[in-house]
C-alpha positions as CSV (number, residue, x, y, z in Angstrom):
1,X,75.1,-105.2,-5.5
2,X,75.2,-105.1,-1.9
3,X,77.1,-108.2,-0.5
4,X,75.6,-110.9,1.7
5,X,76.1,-110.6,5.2
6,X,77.5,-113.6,7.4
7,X,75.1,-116.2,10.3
8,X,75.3,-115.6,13.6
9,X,75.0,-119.4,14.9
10,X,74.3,-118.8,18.9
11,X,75.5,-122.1,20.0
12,X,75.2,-124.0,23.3
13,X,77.9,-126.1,24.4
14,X,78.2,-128.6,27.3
15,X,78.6,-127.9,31.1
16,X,80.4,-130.5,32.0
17,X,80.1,-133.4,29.9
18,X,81.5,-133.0,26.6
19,X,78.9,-135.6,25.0
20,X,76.3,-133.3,26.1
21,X,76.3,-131.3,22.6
22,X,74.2,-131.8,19.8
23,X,74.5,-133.1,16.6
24,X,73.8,-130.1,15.2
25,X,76.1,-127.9,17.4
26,X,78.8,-130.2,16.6
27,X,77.8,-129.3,12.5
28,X,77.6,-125.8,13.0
29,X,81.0,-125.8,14.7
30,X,82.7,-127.9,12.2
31,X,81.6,-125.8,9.2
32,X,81.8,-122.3,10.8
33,X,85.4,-120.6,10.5
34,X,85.3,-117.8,13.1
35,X,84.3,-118.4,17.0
36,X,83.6,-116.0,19.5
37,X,83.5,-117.7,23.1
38,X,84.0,-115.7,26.8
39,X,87.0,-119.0,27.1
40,X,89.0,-119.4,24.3
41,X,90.1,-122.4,26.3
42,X,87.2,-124.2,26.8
43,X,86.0,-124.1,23.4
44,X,89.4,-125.4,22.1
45,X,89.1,-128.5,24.3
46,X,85.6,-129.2,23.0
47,X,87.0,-128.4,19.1
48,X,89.8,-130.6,19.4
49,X,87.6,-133.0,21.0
50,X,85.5,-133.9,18.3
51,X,88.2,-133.2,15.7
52,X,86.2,-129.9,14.5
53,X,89.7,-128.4,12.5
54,X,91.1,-125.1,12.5
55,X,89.1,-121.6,13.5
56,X,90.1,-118.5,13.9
57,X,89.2,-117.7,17.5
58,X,88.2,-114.4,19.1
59,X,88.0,-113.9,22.8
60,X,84.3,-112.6,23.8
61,X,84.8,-111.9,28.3
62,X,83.2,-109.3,30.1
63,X,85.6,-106.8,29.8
64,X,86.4,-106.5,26.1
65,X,82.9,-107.7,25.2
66,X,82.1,-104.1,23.3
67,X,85.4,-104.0,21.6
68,X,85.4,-107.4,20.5
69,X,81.7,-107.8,19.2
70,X,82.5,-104.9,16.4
71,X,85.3,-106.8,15.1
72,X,83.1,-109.5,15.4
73,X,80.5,-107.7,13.3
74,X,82.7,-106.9,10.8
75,X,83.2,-110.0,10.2
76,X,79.6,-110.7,9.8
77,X,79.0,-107.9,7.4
78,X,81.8,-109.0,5.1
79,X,80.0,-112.6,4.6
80,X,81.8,-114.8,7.4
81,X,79.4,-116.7,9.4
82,X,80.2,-116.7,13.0
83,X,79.4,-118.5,15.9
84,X,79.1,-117.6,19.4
85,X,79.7,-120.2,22.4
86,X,80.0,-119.6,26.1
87,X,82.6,-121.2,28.6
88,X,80.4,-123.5,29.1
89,X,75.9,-123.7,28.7
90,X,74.1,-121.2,26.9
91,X,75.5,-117.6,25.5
92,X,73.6,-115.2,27.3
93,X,72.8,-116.9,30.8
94,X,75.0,-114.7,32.8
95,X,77.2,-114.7,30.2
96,X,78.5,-112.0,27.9
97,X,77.0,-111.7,24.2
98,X,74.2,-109.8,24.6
99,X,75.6,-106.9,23.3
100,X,76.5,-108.7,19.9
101,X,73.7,-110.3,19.3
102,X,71.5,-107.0,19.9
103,X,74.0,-105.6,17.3
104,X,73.5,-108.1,15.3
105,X,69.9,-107.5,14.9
106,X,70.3,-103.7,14.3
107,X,72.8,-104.2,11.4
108,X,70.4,-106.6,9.5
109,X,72.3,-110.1,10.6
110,X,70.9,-113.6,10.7
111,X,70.6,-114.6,14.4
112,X,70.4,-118.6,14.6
113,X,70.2,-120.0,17.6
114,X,71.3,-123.4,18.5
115,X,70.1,-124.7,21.3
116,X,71.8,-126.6,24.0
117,X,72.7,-127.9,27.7
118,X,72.4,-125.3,30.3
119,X,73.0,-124.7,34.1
120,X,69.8,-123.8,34.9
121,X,67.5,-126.1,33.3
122,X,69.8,-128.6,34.1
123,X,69.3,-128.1,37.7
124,X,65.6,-127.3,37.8
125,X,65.0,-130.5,35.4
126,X,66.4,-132.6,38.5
127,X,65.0,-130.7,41.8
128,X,61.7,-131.9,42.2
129,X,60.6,-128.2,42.6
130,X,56.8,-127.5,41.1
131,X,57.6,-124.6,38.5
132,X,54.1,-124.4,37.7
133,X,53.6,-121.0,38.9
134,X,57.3,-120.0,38.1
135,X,60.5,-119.2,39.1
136,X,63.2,-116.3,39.4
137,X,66.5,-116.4,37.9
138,X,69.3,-113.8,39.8
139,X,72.6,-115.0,38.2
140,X,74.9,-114.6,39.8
141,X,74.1,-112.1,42.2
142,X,76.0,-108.7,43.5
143,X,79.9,-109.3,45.3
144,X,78.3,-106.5,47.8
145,X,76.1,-107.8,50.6
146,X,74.3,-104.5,51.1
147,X,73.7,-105.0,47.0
148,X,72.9,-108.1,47.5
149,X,69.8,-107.2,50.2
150,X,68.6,-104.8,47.8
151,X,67.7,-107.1,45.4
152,X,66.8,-110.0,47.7
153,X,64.3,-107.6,49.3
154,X,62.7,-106.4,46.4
155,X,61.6,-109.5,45.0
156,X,58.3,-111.4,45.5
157,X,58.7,-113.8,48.2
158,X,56.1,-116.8,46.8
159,X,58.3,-117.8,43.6
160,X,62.0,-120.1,43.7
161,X,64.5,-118.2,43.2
162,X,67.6,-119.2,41.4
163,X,71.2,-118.4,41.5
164,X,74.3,-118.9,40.3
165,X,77.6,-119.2,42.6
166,X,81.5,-119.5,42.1
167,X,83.1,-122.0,44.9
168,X,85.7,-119.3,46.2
169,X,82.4,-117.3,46.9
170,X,80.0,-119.3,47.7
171,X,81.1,-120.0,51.8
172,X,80.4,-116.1,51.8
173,X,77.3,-115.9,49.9
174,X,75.4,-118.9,52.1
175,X,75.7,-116.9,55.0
176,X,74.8,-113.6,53.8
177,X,71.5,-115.3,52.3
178,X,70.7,-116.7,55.7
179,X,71.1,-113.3,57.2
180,X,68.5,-111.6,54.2
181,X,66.1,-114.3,53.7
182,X,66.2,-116.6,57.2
183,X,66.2,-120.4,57.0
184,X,64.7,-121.3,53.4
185,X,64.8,-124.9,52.1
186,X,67.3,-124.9,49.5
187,X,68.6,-127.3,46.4
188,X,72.4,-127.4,45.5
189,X,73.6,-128.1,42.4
190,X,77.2,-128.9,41.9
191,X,79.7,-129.9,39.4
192,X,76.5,-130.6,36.9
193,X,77.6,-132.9,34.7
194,X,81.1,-133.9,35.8
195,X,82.5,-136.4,37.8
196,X,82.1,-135.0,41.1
197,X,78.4,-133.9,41.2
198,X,76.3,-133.4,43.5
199,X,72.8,-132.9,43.8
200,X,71.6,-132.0,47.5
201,X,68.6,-130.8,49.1
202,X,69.4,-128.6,52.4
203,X,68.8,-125.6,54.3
204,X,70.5,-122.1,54.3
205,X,71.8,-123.0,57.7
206,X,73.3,-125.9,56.8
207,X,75.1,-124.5,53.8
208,X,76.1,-121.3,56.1
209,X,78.3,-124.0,58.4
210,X,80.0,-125.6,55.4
211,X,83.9,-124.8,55.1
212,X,84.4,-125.3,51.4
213,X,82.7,-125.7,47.6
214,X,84.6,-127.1,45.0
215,X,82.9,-126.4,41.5
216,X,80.2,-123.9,40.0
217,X,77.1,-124.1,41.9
218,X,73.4,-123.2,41.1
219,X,71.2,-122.9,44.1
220,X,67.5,-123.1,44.1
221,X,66.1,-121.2,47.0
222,X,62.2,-122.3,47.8
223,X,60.1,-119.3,49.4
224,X,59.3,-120.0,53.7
225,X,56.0,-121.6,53.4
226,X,53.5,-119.1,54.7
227,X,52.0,-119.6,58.3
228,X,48.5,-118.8,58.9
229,X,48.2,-118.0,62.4
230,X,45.2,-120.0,64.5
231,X,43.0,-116.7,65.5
232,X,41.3,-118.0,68.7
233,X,42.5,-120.0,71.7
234,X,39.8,-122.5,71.7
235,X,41.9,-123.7,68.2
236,X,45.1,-123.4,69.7
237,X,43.8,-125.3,72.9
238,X,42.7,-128.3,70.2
239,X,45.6,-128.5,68.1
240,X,47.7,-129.1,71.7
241,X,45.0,-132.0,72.3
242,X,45.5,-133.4,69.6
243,X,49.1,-133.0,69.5
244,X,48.3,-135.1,73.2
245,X,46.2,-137.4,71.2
246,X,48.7,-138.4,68.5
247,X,51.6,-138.3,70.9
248,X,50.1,-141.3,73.0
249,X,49.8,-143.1,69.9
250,X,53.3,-144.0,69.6
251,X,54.2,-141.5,66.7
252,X,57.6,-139.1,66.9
253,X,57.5,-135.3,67.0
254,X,58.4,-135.1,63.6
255,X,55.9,-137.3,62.1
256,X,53.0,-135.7,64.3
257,X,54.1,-131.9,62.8
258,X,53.9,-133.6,59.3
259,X,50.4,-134.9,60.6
260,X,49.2,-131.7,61.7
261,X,50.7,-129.1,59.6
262,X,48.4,-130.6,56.7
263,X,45.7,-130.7,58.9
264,X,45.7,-126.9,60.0
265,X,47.7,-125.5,57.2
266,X,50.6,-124.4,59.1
267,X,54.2,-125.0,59.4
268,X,55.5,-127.9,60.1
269,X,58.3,-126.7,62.4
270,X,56.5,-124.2,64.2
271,X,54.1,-127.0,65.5
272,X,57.8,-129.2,66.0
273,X,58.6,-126.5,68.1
274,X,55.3,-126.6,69.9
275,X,55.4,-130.1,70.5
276,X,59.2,-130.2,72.0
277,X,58.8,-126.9,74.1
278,X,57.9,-128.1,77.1
């Protein structure tokens, strides 16, 4: 009689805030004897935490992920459940496991996920960005900036896209993504969670010129709006008029580029510019 083979329980586990778990993470991980997790660490604060008891814990980091998932699998084949946590978030979002779980399904083995806090939800849930025609999720992206302007170039440039960061790399990063993409209105995410968050809408520019990061950082990076050019002078000629028009009004530069840019579909800091050239 062939024996039953173990769960694998894909859990997600908080970010930040250790009462962002669920009640049924926090089941799974009481019950479950053997944990795989890229921090070891991490997952022993949360265990201890909420009083989970005593499990036999395997390191699961980038580089022994290969080795370790087979003795993992044994495991699983010989009847233990397992479970399978990241750092911190969801296993698989930038985050080794992968490899496991595709095992895991070759060999016949229960895959249940458990669903839970992560990064990049987290920080699209709060942004005020309009996903409605989607987004594009990088990781974290190349050390290399050559490697880095390979994939930044290649991708379509009328979706978000979204990135994670370390702090020691992200002084580094900002200004290498103002060099590939130019200016684009950005949102920071940092510290999600913890006690020193901060949420922060900005430019590349500005985030070039800052000296330090402290915490893990997901960026959202909006596309440059596009500019439709006016194709005839007569238009360009009415759109200075105007600018004339709403100027002896009483209203600011900024506030008649707002005006405007909805009115001719353009962008609002090329007609800024227009307005405070001369």
């Amino acid at each position: 009689m062939e024996k039953t083979k173990g769960k694998l329980y894909v859990v997600g586990v908080p970010i930040g805030n250790l009462e962002d778990i669920t009640l049924r993470a926090l089941e799974v991980l009481k019950n479950v004897k053997i944990i795989a997790s890229e921090d070891t660490r991490s997952v022993k604060k949360l265990l201890n935490h909420y009083r989970c008891g005593s499990k036999k814990l395997i390191s699961l980091y980038k580089d022994v992920e290969i080795e370790r998932s087979h003795k993992v699998l044994k495991f699983l084949e010989e009847g233990e459940d397992v479970v399978l946590t990241s750092e911190a978030g969801c296993p698989l979002i930038s985050d080794p496991g992968a490899y496991l779980v595709r095992e895991a399904y070759k060999k016949g083995i229960k895959v249940v996920p458990v669903p839970g806090v992560s990064a990049l939800t987290c920080a699209l849930s709060v942004s005020g960005v309009n996903l409605s025609s989607g987004f594009i999720f990088l990781g974290f992206l190349p050390r290399k900036k050559t490697e880095q302007k390979r994939v930044l170039e290649n991708l379509p440039r009328n979706l978000p896209i979204v990135i994670f960061e370390s702090p020691h790399r992200m002084v580094k990063t900002a200004k290498n993504l103002l060099e590939i993409l130019g200016n684009c209105e950005c949102f920071l995410a940092r510290e999600l969670t913890k006690l020193h968050e901060e949420l922060l809408w900005t430019d590349l520019e500005t985030l070039a010129k800052r000296e330090n990061f402290l915490g893990e950082i997901t960026l959202i990076i909006l596309p440059k709006p596009k500019i439709e050019k006016l194709p005839i002078k007569k238009e360009i000629s009415d759109l200075k008029k105007k600018i004339e028009e709403l100027k002896n009004s009483g209203l600011k530069p900024k506030e008649i580029a707002k005006i405007l840019a909805e009115e001719y579909k353009l962008s609002a800091k090329d007609i800024y510019k227009l307005i405070t050239k001369d």
